[in-house]
Residue frames as qw, qx, qy, qz and C-alpha x, y, z in Angstrom:
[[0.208, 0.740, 0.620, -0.156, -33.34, -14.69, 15.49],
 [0.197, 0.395, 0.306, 0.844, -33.93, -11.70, 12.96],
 [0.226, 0.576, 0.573, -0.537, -35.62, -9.02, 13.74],
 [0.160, 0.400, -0.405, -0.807, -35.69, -7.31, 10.23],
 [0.638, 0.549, 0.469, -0.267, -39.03, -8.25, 8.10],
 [0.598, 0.575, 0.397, 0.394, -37.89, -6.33, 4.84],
 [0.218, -0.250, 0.037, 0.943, -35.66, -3.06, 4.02],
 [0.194, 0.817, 0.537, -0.074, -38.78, -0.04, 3.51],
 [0.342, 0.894, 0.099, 0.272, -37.46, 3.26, 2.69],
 [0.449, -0.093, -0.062, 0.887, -34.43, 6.10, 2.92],
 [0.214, -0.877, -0.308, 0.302, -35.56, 9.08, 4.79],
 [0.436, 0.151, -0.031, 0.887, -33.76, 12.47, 3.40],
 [0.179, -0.704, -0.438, 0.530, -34.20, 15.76, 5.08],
 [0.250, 0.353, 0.227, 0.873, -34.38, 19.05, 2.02],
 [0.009, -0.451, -0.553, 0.700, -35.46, 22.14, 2.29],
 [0.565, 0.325, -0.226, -0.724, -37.44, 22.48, -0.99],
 [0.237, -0.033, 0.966, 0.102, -39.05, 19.64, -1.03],
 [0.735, 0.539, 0.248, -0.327, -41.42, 20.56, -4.03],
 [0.295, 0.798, -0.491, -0.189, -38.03, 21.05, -5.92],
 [0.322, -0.339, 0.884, -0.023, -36.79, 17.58, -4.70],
 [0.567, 0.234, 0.769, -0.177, -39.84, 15.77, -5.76],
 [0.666, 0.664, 0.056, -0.336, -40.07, 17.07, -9.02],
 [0.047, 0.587, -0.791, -0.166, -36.03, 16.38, -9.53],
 [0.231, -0.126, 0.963, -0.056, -36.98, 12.69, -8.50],
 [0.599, 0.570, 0.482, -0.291, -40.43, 12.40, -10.59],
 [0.534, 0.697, -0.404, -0.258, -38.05, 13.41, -14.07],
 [0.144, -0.328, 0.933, 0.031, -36.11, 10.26, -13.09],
 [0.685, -0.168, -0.660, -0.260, -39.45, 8.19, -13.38],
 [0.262, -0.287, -0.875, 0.287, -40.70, 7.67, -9.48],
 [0.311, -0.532, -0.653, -0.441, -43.99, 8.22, -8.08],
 [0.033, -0.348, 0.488, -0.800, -45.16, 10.05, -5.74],
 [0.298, -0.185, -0.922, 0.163, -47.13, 7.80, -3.04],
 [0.288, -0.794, -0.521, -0.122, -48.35, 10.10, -0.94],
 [0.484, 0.381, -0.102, 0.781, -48.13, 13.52, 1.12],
 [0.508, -0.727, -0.389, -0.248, -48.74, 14.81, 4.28],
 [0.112, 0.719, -0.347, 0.591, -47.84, 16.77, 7.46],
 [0.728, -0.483, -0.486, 0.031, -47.08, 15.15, 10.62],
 [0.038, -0.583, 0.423, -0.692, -46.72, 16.68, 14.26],
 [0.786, -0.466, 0.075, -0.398, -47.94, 16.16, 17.77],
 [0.537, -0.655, 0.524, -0.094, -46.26, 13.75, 20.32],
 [0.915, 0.199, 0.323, 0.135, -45.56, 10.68, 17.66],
 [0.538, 0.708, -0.101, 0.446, -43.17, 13.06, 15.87],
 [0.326, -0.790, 0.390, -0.342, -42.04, 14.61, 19.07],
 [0.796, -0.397, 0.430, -0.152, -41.26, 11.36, 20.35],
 [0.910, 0.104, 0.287, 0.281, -39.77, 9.47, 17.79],
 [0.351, 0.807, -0.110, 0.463, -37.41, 12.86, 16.20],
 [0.677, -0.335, -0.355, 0.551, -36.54, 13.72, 19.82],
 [0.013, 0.221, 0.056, 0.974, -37.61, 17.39, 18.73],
 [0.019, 0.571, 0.626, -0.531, -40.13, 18.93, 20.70],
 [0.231, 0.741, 0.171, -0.606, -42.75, 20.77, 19.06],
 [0.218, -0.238, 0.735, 0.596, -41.52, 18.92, 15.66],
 [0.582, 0.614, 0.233, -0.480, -43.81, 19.83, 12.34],
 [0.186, -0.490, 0.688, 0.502, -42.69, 18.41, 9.06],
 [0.762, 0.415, 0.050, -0.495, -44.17, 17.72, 5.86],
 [0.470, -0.113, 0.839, 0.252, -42.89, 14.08, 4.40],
 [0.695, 0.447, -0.241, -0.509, -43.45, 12.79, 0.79],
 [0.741, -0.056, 0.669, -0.003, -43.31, 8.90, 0.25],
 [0.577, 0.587, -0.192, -0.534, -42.27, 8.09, -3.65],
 [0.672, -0.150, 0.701, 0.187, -41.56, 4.42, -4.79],
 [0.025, -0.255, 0.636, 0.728, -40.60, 3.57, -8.33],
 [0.684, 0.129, -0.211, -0.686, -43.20, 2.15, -10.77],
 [0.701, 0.103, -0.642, -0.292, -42.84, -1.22, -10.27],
 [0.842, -0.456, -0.278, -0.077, -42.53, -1.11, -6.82],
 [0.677, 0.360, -0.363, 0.529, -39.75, -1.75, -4.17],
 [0.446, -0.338, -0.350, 0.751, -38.14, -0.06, -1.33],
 [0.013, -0.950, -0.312, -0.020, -39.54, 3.83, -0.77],
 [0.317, 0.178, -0.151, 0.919, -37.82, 7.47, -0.40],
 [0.282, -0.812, -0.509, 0.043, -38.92, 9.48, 1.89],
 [0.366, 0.129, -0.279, 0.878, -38.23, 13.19, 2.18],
 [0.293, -0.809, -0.429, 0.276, -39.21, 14.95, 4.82],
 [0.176, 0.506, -0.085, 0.840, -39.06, 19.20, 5.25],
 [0.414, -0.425, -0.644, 0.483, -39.08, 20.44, 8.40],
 [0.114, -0.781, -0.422, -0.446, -41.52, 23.40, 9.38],
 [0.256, -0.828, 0.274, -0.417, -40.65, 23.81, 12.62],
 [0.445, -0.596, 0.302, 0.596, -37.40, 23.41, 13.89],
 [0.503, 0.706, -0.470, -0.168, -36.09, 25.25, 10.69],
 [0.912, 0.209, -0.161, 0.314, -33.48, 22.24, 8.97],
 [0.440, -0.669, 0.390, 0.454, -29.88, 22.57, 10.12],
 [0.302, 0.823, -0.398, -0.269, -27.75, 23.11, 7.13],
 [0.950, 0.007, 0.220, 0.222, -25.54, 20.42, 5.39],
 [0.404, -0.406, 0.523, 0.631, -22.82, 20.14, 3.16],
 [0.689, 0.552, 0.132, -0.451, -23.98, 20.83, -0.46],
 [0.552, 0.687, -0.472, -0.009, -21.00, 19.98, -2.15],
 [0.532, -0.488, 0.667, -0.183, -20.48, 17.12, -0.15],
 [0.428, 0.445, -0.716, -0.326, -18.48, 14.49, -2.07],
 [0.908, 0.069, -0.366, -0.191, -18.96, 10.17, -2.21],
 [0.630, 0.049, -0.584, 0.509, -16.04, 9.69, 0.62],
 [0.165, -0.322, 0.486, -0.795, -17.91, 12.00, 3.51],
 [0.079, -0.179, -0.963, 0.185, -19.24, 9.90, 6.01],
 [0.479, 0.428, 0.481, -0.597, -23.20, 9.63, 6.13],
 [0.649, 0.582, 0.473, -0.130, -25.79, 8.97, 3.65],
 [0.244, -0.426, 0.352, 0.797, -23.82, 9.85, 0.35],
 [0.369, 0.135, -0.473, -0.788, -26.28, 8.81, -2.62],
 [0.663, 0.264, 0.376, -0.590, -29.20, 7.12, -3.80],
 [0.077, -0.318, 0.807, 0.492, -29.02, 4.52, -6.46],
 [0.782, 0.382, 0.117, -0.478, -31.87, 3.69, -9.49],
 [0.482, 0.019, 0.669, 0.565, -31.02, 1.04, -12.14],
 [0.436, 0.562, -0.002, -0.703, -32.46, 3.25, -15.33],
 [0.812, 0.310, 0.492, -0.053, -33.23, 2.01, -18.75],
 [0.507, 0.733, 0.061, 0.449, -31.24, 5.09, -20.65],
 [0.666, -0.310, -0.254, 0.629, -28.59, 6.70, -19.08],
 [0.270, 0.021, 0.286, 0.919, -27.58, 9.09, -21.34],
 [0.000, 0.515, 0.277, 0.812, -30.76, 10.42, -21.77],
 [0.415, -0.822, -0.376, -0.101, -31.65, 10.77, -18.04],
 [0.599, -0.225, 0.075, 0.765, -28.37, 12.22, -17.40],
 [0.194, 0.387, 0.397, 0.810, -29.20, 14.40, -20.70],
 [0.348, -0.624, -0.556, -0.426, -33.03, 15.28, -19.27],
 [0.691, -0.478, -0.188, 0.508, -31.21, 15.97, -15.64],
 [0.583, -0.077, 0.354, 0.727, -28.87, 18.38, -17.23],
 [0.104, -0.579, -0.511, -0.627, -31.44, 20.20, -19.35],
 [0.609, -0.606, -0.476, -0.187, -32.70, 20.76, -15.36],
 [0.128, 0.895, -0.201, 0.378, -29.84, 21.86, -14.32],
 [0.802, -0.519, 0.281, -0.091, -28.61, 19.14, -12.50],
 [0.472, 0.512, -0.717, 0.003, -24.65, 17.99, -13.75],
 [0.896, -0.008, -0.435, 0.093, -22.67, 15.18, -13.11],
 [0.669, -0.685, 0.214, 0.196, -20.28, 14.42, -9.91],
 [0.564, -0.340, 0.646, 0.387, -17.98, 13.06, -12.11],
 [0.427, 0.309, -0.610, -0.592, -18.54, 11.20, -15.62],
 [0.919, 0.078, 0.080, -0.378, -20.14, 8.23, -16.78],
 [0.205, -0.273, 0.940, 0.011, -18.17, 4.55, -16.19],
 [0.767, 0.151, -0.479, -0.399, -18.34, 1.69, -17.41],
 [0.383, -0.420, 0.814, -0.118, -17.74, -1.51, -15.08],
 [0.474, -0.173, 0.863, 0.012, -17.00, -4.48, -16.60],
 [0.228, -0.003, -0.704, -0.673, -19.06, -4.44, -19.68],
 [0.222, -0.518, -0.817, 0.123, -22.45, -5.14, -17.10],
 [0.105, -0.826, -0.502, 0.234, -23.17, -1.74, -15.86],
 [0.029, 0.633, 0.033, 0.773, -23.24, 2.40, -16.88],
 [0.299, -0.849, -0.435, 0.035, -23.34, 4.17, -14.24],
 [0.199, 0.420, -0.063, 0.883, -22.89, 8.02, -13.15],
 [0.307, -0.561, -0.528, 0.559, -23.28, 10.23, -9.97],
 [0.072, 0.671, 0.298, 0.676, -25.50, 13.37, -10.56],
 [0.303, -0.230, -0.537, 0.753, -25.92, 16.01, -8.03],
 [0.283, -0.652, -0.678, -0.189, -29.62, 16.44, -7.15],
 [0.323, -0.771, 0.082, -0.543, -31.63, 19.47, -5.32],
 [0.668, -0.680, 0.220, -0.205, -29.94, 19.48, -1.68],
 [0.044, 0.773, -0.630, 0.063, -26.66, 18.27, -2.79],
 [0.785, -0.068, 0.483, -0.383, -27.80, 15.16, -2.57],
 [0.201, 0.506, -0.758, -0.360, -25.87, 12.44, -5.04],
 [0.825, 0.232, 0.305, -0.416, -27.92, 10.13, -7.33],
 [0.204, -0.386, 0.811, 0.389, -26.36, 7.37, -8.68],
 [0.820, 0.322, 0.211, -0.423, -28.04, 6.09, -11.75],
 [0.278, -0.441, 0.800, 0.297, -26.94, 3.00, -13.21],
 [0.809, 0.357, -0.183, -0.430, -27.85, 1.08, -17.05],
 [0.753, -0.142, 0.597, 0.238, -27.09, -2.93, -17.16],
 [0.350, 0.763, -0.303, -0.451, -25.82, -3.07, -20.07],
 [0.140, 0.367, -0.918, -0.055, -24.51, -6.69, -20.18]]
């Protein structure tokens, strides 16, 4: 027996999360919806007492799996790694297929957001590069190209 229905979203914790959502709205996704949740359903499912936290749902335009980031009000966030690289364990990136690489890379950039690395090529099927989004946070965008 399964128990899995369908894969819904990746949850990330920032602590500007107007700065996140605008980083991820120049890529081209939407912002679903926005809102603050507390009280004992957060308490209970965080395992934080007294847990306040404003969440933003954004799915692409056509649809699909979701991102959720969430900022925590109260507990303040614990700190990450910003400059955490693509071989430290946990969540390491996020991954769009785009239609232009180069120029969301370019339009990124302009935003102040560089690359991890450079831009590959595998196999004559796919571009892709690893940018490093608001909260250290590494976005892999990738163009078919084959």
């Amino acid at each position: 027996m399964t128990y899995l229905r369908r894969f819904d979203h990746v949850g990330v914790t920032v602590a500007d999360l107007d700065a996140t959502i605008d980083f991820f709205v120049t890529i081209g996704l939407e912002v679903e919806g926005r809102m603050f949740l507390d009280g004992d359903f957060v308490d209970t499912v965080t395992g934080i007492p007294g847990t306040r936290c404003e969440i933003a749902m954004l799915r692409a335009p056509e649809g699909g799996s979701a991102l959720e980031l969430a900022r925590f009000v109260h507990p303040d966030h614990v700190p990450g790694s910003p400059a955490a690289m693509a071989n430290e364990l946990g969540l390491r990136n996020v991954s769009f297929e785009v239609v232009d690489l180069r120029g969301a890379v370019d339009q990124l950039a302009a935003d102040g957001y560089g690359l991890v690395g450079g831009v590959g090529e595998y196999e004559n099927e796919w571009r892709m590069a690893y940018v490093r989004g608001p909260e250290g946070i590494i976005v892999s965008l990738a163009e078919r190209i084959g």
